[in-house]
C-alpha positions as CSV (number, residue, x, y, z in Angstrom):
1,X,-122.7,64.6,-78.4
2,X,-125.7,66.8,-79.3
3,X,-128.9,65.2,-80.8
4,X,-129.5,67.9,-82.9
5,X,-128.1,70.2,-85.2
6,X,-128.4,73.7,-84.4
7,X,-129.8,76.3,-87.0
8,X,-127.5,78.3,-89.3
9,X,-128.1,81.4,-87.5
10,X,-127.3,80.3,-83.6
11,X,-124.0,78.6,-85.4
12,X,-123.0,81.9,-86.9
13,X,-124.0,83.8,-83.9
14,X,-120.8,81.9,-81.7
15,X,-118.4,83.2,-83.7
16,X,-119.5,86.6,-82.3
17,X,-117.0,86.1,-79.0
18,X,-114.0,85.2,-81.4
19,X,-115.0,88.5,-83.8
20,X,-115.6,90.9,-80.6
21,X,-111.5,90.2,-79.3
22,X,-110.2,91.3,-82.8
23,X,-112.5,94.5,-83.6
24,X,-110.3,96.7,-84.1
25,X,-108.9,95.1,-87.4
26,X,-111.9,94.5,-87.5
27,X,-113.2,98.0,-88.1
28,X,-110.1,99.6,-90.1
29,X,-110.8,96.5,-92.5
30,X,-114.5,96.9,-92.8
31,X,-113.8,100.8,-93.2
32,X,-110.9,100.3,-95.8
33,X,-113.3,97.6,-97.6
34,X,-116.6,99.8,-97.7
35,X,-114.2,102.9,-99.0
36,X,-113.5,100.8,-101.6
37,X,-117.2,99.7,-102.3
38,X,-117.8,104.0,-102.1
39,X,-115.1,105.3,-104.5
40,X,-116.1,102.4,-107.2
41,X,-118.9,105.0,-108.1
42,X,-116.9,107.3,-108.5
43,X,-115.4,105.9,-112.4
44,X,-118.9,105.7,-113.6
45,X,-119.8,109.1,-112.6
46,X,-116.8,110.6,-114.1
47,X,-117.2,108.9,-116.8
48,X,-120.8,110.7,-117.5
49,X,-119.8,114.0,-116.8
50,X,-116.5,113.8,-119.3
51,X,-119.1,112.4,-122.0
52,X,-122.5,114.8,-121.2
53,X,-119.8,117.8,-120.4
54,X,-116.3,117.4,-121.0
55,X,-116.0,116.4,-124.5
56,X,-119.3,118.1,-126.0
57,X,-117.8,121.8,-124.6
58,X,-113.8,121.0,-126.0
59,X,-113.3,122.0,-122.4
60,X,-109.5,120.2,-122.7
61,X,-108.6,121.4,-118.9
62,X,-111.8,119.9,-117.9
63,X,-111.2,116.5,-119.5
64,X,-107.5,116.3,-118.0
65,X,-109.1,117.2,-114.7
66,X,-111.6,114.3,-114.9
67,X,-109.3,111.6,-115.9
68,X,-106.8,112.2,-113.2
69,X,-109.4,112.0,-110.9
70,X,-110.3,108.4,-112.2
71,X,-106.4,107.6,-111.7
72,X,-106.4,108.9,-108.8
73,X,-109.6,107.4,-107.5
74,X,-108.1,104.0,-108.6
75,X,-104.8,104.6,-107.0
76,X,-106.3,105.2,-103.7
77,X,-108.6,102.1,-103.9
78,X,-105.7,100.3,-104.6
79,X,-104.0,101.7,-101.8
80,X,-107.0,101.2,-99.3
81,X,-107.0,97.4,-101.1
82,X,-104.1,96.9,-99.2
83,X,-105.1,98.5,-95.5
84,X,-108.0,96.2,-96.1
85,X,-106.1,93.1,-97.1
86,X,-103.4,92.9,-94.0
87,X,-106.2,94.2,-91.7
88,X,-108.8,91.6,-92.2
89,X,-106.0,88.7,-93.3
90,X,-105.1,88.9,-90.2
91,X,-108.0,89.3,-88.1
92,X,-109.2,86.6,-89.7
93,X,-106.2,84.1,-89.0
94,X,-106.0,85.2,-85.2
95,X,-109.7,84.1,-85.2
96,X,-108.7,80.4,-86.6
97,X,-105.8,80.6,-84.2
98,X,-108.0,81.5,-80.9
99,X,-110.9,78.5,-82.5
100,X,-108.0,76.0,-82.9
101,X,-106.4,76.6,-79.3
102,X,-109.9,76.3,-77.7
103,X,-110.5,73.2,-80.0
104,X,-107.3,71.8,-79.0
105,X,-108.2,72.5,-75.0
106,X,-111.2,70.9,-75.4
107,X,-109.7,67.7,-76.7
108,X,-107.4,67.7,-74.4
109,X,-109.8,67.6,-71.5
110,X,-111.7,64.4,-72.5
111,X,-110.7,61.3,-71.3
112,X,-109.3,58.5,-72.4
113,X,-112.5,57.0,-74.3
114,X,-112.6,59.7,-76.1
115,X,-109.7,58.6,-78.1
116,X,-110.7,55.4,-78.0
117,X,-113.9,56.3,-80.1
118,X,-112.4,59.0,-82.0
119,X,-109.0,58.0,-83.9
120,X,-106.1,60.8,-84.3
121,X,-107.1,61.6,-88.0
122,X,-110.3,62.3,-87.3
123,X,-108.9,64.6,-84.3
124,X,-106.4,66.1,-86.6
125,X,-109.0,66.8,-89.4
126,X,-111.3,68.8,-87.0
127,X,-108.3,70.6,-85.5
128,X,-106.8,71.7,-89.0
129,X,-109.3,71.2,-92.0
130,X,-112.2,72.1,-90.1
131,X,-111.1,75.1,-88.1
132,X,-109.3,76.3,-91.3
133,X,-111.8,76.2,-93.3
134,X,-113.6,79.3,-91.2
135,X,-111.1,81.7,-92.6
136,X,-113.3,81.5,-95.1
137,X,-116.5,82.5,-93.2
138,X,-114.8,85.8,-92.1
139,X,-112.6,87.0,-94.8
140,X,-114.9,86.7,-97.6
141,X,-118.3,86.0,-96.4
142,X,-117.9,89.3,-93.7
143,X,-116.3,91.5,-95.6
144,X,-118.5,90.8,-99.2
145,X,-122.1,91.0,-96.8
146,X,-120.9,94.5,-95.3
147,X,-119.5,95.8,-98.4
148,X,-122.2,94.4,-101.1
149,X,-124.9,95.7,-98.7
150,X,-123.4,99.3,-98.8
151,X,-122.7,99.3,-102.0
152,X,-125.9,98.0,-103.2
153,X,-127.5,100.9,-101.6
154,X,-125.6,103.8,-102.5
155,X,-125.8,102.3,-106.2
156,X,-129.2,102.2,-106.1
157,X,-129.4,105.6,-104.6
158,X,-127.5,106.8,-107.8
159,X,-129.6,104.8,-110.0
160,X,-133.1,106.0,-108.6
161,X,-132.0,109.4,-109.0
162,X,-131.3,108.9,-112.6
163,X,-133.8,106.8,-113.7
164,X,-136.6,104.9,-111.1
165,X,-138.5,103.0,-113.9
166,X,-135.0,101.6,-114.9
167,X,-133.7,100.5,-111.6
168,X,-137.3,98.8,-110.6
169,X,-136.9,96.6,-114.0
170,X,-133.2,95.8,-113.0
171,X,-134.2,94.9,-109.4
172,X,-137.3,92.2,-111.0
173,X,-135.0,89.8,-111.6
174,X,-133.2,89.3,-108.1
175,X,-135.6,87.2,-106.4
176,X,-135.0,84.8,-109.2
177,X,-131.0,84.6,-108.2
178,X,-131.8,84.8,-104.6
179,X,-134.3,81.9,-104.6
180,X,-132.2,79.8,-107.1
181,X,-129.1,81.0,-104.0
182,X,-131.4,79.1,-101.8
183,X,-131.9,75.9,-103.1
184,X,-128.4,75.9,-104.2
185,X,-127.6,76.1,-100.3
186,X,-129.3,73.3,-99.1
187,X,-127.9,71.1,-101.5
188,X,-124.3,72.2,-101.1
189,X,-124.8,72.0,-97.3
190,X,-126.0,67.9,-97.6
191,X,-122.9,67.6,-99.5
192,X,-120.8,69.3,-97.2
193,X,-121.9,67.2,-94.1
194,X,-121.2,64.0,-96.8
195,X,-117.7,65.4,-97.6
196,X,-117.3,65.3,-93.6
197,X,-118.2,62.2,-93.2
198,X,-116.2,60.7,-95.5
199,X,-113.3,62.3,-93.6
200,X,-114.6,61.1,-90.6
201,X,-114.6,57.3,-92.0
202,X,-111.6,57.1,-93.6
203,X,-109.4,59.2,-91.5
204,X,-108.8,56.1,-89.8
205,X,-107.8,53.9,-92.6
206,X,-105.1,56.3,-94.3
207,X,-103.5,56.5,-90.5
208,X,-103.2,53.2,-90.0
209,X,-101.8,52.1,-93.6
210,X,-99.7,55.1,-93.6
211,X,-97.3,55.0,-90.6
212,X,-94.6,53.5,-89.1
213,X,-96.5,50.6,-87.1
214,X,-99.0,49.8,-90.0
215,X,-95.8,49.4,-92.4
216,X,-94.3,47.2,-90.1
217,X,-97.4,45.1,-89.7
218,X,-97.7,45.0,-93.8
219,X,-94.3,43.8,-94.4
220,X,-94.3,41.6,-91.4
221,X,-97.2,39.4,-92.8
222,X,-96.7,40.0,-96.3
223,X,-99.8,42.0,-96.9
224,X,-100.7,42.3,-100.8
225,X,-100.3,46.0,-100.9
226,X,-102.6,45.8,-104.2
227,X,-105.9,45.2,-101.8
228,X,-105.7,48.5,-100.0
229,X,-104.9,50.3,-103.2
230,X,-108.0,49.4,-104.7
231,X,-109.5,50.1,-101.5
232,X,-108.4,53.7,-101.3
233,X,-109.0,54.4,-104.9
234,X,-113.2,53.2,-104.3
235,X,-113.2,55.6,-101.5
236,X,-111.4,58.3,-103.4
237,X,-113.6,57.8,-105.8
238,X,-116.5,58.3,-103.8
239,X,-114.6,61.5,-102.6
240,X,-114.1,62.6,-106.1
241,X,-118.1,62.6,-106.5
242,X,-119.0,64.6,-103.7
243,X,-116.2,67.3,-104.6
244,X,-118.1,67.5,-108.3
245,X,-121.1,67.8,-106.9
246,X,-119.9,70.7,-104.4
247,X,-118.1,72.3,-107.4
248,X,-121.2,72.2,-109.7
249,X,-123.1,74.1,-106.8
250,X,-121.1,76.9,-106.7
251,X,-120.7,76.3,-110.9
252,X,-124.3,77.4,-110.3
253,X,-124.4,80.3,-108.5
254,X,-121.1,81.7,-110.9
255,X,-123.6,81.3,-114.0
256,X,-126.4,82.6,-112.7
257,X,-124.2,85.5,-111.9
258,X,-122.9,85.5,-115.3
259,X,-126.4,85.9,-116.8
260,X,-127.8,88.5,-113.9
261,X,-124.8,90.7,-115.8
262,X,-125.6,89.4,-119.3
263,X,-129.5,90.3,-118.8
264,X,-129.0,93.4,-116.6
265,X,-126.9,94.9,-120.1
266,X,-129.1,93.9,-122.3
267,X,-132.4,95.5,-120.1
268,X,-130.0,99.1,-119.7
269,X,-129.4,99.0,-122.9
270,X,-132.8,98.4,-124.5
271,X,-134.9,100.0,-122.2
272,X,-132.0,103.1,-121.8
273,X,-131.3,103.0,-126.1
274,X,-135.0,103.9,-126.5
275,X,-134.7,107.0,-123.6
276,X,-131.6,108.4,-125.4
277,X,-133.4,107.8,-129.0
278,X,-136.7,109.7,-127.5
279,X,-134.5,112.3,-125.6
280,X,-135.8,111.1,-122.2
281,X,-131.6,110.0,-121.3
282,X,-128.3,111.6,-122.4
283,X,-126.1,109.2,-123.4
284,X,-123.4,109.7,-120.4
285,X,-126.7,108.6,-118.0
286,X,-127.0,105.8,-120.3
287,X,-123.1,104.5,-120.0
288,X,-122.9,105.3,-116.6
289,X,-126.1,103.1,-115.5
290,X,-124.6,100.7,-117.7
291,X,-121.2,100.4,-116.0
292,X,-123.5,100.7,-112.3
293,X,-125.3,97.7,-113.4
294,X,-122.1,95.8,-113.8
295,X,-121.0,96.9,-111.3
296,X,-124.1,95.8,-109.2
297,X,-124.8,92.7,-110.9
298,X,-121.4,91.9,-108.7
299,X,-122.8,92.4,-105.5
300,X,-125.9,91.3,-105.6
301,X,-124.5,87.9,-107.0
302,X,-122.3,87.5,-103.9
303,X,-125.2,88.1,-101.9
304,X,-126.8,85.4,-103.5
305,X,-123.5,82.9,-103.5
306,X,-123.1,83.9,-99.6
307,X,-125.9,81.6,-98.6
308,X,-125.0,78.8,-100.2
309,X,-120.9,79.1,-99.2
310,X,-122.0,79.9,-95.8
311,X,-124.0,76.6,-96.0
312,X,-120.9,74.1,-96.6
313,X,-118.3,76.7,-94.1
314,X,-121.4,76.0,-91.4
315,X,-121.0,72.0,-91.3
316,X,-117.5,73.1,-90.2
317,X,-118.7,75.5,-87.6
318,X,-121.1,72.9,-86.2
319,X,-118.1,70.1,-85.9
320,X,-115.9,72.0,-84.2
321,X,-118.2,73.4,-81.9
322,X,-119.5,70.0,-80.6
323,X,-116.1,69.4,-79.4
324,X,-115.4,72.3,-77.7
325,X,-118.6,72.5,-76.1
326,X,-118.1,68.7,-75.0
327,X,-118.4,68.8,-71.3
328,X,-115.1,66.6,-69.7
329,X,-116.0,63.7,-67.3
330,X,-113.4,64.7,-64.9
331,X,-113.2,68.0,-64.1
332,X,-112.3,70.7,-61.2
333,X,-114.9,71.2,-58.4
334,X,-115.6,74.8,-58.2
335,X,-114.2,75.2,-54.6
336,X,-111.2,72.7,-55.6
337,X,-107.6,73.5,-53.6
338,X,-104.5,73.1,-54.4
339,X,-103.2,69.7,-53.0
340,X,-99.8,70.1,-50.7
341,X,-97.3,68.2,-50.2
342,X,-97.9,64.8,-50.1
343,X,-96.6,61.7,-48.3
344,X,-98.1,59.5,-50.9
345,X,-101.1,57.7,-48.5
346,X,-103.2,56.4,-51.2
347,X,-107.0,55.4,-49.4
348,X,-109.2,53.7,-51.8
349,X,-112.6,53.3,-50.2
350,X,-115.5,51.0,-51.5
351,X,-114.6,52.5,-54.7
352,X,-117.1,51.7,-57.8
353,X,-117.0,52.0,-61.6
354,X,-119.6,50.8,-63.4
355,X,-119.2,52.5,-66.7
356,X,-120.2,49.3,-68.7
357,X,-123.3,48.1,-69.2
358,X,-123.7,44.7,-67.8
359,X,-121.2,44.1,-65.0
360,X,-118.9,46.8,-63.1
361,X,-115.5,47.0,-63.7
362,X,-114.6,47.6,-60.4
363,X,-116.8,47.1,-57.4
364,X,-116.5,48.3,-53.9
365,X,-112.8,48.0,-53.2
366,X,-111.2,49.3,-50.3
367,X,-107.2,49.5,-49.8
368,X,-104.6,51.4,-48.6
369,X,-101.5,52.0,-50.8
370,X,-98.8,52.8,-48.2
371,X,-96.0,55.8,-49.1
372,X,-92.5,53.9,-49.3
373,X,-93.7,50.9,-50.3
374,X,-93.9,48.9,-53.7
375,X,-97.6,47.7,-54.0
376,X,-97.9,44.7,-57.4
377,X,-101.4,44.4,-58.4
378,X,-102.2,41.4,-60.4
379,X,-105.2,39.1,-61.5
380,X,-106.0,37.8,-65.2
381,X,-106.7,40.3,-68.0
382,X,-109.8,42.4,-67.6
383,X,-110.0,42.1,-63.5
384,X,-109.9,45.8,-63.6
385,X,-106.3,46.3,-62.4
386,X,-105.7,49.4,-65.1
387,X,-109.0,50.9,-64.4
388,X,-107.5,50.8,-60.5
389,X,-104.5,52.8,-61.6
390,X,-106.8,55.3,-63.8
391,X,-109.0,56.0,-60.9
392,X,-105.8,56.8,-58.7
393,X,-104.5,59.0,-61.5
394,X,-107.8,60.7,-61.8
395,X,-108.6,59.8,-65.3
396,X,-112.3,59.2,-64.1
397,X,-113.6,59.0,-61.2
398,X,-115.6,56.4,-58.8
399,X,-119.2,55.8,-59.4
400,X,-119.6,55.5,-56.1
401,X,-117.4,55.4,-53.1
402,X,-113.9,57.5,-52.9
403,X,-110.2,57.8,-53.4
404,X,-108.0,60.0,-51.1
405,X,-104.7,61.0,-50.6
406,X,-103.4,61.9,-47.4
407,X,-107.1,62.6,-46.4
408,X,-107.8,64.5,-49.6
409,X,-110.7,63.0,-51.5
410,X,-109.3,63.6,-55.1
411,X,-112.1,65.7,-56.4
412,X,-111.3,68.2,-53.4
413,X,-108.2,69.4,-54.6
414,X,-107.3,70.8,-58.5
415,X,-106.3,68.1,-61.3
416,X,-103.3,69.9,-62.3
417,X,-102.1,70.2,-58.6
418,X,-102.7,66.3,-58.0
419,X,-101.1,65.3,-61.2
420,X,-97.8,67.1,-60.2
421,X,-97.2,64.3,-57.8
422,X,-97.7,61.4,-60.0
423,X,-95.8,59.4,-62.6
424,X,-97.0,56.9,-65.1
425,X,-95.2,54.7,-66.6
426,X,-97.0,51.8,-69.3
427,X,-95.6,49.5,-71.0
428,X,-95.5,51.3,-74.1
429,X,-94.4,54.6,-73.0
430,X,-95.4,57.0,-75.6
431,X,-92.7,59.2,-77.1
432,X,-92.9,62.4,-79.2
433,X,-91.1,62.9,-82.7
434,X,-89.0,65.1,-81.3
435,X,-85.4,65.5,-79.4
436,X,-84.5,63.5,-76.5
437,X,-84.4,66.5,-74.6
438,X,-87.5,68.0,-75.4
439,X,-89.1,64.2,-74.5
440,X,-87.3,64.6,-71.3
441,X,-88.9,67.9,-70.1
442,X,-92.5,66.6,-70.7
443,X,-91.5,65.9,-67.2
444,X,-90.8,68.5,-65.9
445,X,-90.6,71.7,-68.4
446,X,-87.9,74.1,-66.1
447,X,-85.3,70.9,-65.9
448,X,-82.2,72.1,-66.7
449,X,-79.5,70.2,-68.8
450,X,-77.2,69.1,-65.9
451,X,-80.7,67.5,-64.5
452,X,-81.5,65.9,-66.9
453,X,-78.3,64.4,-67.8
454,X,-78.3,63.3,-64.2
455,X,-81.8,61.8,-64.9
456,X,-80.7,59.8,-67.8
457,X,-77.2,58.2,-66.1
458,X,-79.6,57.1,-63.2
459,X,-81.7,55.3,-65.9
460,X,-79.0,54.1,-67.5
461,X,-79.5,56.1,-70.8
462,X,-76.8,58.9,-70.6
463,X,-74.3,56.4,-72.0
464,X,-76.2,55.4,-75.1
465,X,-77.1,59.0,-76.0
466,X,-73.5,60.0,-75.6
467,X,-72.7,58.3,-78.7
468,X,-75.2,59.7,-80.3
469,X,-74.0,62.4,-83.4
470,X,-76.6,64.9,-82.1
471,X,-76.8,63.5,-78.4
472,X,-79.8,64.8,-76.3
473,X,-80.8,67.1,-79.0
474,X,-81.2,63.3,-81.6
475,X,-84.8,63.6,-82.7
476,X,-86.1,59.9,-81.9
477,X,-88.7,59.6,-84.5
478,X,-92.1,58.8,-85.1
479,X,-93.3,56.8,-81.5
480,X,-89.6,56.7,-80.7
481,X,-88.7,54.0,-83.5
482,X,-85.4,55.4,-83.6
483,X,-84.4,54.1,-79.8
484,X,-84.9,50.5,-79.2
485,X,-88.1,49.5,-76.9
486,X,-85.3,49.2,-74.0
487,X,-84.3,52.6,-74.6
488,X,-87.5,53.8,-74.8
489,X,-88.4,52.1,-71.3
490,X,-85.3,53.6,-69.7
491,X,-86.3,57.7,-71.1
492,X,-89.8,57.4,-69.3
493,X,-87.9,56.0,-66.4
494,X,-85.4,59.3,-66.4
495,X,-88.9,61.7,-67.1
496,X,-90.4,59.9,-63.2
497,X,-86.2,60.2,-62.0
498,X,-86.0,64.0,-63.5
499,X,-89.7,64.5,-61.8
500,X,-89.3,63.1,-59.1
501,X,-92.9,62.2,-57.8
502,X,-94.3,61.6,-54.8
503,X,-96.3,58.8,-56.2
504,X,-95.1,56.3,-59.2
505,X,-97.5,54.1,-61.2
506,X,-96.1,51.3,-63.7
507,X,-97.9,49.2,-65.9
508,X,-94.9,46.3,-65.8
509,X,-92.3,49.0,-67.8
510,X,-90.4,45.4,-68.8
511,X,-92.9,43.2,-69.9
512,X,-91.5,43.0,-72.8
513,X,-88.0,43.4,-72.7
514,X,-85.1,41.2,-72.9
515,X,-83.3,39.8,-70.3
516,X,-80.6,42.4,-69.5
517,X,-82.3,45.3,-70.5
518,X,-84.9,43.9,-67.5
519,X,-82.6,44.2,-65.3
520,X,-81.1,47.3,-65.6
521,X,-84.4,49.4,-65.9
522,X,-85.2,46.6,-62.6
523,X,-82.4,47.6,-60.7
524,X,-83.4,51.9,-61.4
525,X,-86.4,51.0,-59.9
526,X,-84.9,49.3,-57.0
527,X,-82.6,52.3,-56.3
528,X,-83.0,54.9,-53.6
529,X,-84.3,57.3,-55.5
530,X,-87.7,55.4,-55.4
531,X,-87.5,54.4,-52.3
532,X,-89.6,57.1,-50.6
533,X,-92.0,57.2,-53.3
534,X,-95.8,55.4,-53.2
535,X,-94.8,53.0,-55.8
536,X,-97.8,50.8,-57.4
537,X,-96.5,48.3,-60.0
538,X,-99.6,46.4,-62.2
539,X,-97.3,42.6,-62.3
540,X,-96.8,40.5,-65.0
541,X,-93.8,39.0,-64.7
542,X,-92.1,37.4,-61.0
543,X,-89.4,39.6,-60.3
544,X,-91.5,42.4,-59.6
545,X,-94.1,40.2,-57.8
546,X,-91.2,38.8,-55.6
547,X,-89.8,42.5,-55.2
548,X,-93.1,44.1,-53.6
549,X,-93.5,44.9,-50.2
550,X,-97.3,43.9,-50.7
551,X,-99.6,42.0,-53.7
552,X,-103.2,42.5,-54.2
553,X,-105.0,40.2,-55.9
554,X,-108.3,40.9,-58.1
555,X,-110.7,39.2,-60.0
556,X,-113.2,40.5,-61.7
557,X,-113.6,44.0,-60.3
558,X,-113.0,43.1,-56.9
559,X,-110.1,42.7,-54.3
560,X,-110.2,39.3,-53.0
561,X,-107.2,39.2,-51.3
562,X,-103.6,40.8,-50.5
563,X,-100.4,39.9,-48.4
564,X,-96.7,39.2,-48.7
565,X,-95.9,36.3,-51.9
566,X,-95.3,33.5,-50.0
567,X,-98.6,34.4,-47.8
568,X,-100.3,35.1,-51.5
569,X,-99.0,31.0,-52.0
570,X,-100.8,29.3,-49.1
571,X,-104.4,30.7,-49.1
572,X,-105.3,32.2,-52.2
573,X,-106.3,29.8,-54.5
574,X,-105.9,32.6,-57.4
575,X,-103.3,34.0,-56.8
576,X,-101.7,30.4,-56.9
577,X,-102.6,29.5,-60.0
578,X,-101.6,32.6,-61.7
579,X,-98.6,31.7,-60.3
580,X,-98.5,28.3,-61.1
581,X,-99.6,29.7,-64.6
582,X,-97.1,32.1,-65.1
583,X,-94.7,32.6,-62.7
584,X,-93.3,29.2,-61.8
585,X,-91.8,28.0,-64.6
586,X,-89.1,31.0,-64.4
587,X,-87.5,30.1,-61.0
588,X,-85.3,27.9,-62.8
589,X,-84.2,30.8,-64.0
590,X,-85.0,34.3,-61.6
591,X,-83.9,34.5,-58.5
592,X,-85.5,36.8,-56.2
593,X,-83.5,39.3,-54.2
594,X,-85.5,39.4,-51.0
């Protein structure tokens, strides 16, 4: 994460990329808008002449000629409102689009800790508040600096010519607004960063109280619903303060655009009332500078708002580009290859991690995963046995030493090309609220239906969605709630079936199932259709510990021994009492099948 903030300016100046790929709406919108800024003169202009000429001369032809023009001027801005308006609109919303999908790459890059340290409603608020809120930046604060700048100057131009001392007495009291603009915008840009931060905070709490798991874990203990109502109204309440104060900013710099109009009448028409009494105006001039000081006093006050709404859209220019510009831990090597076919050799080699600080979570362990073969890695809880399985599947690498397959270190060849011969499988296998198909070709996304129907009867699924009203097109609900946990076991079984992968990594898949449901996901995995694959299972329960062709045992970040179970039994004093522990009690019950 950066340690600094960057300056307004170098924020504004990375949108430039995003604004160079749309220019041409770009252009027709910025020329349809400054048109528009253009033929707004045009009223007060014709205004004067039908006063100062028109009407004193009873020329009737004259007057019918001027007033169509002011329709007609009118009509045409209207017209060129609209060129404008679909132009920049959508510019604008194909430059949110291309900030979101680079947002949403750069997430998806980071690793795992990343999510640990940044929970999905904070994700979700930078993806959709954040970004969104820069449609903003472009479609008004672009198009009102262009347009108020041209129009300021032509105005003026019109205004000199008429009368100089005039427009210098208007023009006095701008650095009044324009200073006030600047205070304005450094308070509006400490509440803005607040707002953020609130989001930030309590992202986390409304996610967890407000879905399917936290509702469950309410009800299930009785939780007195009362305490996180009062809890959510404080922080609303703190929420409701910072909005006030962020509306009373910009209630600011609307009033002091009020009273720039008020006081630029009243200065036309004193200082202009005495130069028609004394003969030095005609009255058209007088009306006519009246209506262009309205008509600048617009301007000018956006000009002034622009820096202080350009203050609070820039805290969400500076969030989102700290993620994308987030470098990821594990990434391509320049001169990475694409990894071939594989036979699934897995060579660790005095592999380190030592992303902790006080002791390493793995340390120098060497072992050869062979392809064919069912591998059980066990050991009590934090001996590193996931962090194994994450270095295999790339999620980080070694500190030190190496990891290869087939005699490819794995930051030789391209992530995407290594993952495509991989399979995961936890124990809580994540599903999307989506169809069963769709959850199925996650997998593999050119599956066709006949494959994955074969994929499900393997896993002993297709029956169970058969009777399902909607079949494989039943959307399963937020994290699959609608399938049982069996169920849910046996679809990421049929996603590794439907893939088909050279190599096959599983967190115990039935840890926590019942009985029968064990046994049929149990007897998938015993099937042929693993039985060429580099299958490494992390053990918790004795079946698939009696089932392996090989255990490794580890303790504390290191591999201190491996062999066959009944090996395992005689001289490894850990491995013994984990079974002793855990295991041993169930062979009244389990009977191993080799």
């Amino acid at each position: 994460m950066p340690t600094h903030k960057p300056s307004t300016i170098t924020t504004l100046r990375r949108l430039l990329p995003y604004l160079s790929s749309h220019w041409r709406l770009i252009s027709v919108g910025l020329v349809a808008s400054l048109s528009i800024s253009l033929l707004w003169l045009l009223p007060p202009y014709l205004t004067k002449v039908i006063i100062d000429d028109a009407i004193p001369s009873s020329n009737a032809n004259l007057l019918l000629e001027l007033v169509l023009a002011v329709v007609g001027v009118v009509l045409l801005i209207l017209l060129l409102d609209l060129v404008e308006s679909f132009c920049l609109e959508r510019a604008g919303h194909s430059l949110v689009r291309d900030l979101r999908l680079d947002l949403f790459n750069a997430i998806q890059a980071q690793p795992y800790r990343f999510f640990i340290h940044n929970d999905r409603g904070a994700i979700t608020a930078r993806i959709w508040t954040n970004v969104g809120a820069i449609q903003w930046i472009f479609r008004s604060s672009l198009v009102d600096f262009v347009g108020s700048i041209l129009l300021i100057v032509v105005t003026l131009g019109f205004m000199f010519t008429w009368n100089w001392k005039l427009t210098l007495l208007l023009m006095a009291i701008w650095p009044v607004m324009f200073g006030i603009g600047f205070l304005v915008s450094r308070w509006r840009e400490r509440t803005g960063n607040s707002i953020d931060g609130w989001f930030d905070e309590n992202a986390s709490f409304v996610h967890d109280r407000l879905n399917i798991d936290g509702s469950i874990l309410l009800n299930g203990v009785g939780y007195d619903r009362a305490t996180d109502s009062s809890m959510f109204s404080e922080k609303s309440a703190r929420l409701r303060e910072l909005f006030v104060r962020e509306g009373l900013a910009n209630g600011i710099m609307s009033s002091v655009g009020a009273i720039l109009i008020t006081v630029s009448s009243a200065i036309v028409y004193l200082y202009g009332g005495f130069g028609v009494i004394d003969g030095d105006l005609t009255l058209g001039v007088l009306i006519a500078f009246v209506a262009l000081s309205a008509r600048l006093a617009g301007p000018v006050g956006r000009l002034a708002s622009i820096q202080v709404d350009l203050a609070g859209s820039v805290v969400h220019l500076r969030r989102i580009f700290e993620w994308i510009d987030l470098e990821p831990e594990v990434r391509d090597a320049p001169n990475a290859i694409e990894l071939p076919a594989v036979n699934g050799l897995i060579s660790v080699s005095n592999a380190s991690v030592d992303y902790q600080t006080g002791r390493p979570i793995i340390s120098d362990l060497s072992h050869d995963f062979q392809p064919g073969k069912m591998t059980a890695i066990v050991g009590r809880s934090g001996a590193g046995k996931t962090t194994l399985t994450h270095l295999i599947l790339r999620l980080y690498d070694p500190t030190s030493g190496n990891i290869k397959i087939d005699g490819h270190d794995l930051r030789s060849v391209r992530l995407a090309s290594l993952r495509e011969h991989m399979s995961l499988v936890p124990q809580d296998s994540a599903v999307y609220n989506t169809s069963v198909m769709e959850n199925l070709l996650v997998a593999r996304p050119n599956a066709s239906e006949s494959e994955m129907i074969g994929a499900c009867k393997a896993a002993q699924l297709h029956d169970y969605l058969a009777l399902l009203p909607d079949g494989y097109d039943t959307v399963v609900g937020e994290y699959g709630y609608r399938l049982s946990g069996g169920e849910r076991q046996r679809l990421a079984i049929a996603r590794v079936i439907l893939k088909q992968p050279s190599i096959v990594i599983l967190d115990e898949p039935t840890s926590s199932l019942d009985g029968i449901t064990e046994r049929a996901i149990k007897d998938v995995l015993e099937s042929t259709l693993f039985q060429n694959a580099t299958t490494i299972v992390i053990a918790h329960r004795l079946s698939t510990i009696l089932n392996a062709d090989s255990i490794i045992v580890m303790d504390e970040g290191r591999l201190i021994d491996s062999g066959s179970h009944d090996e395992l039994l005689t001289r490894c004093d850990l491995y013994r009492s984990l079974y002793n522990e855990q295991f041993a009690p169930q062979t009244t019950t389990t009977t191993p099948d080799r």
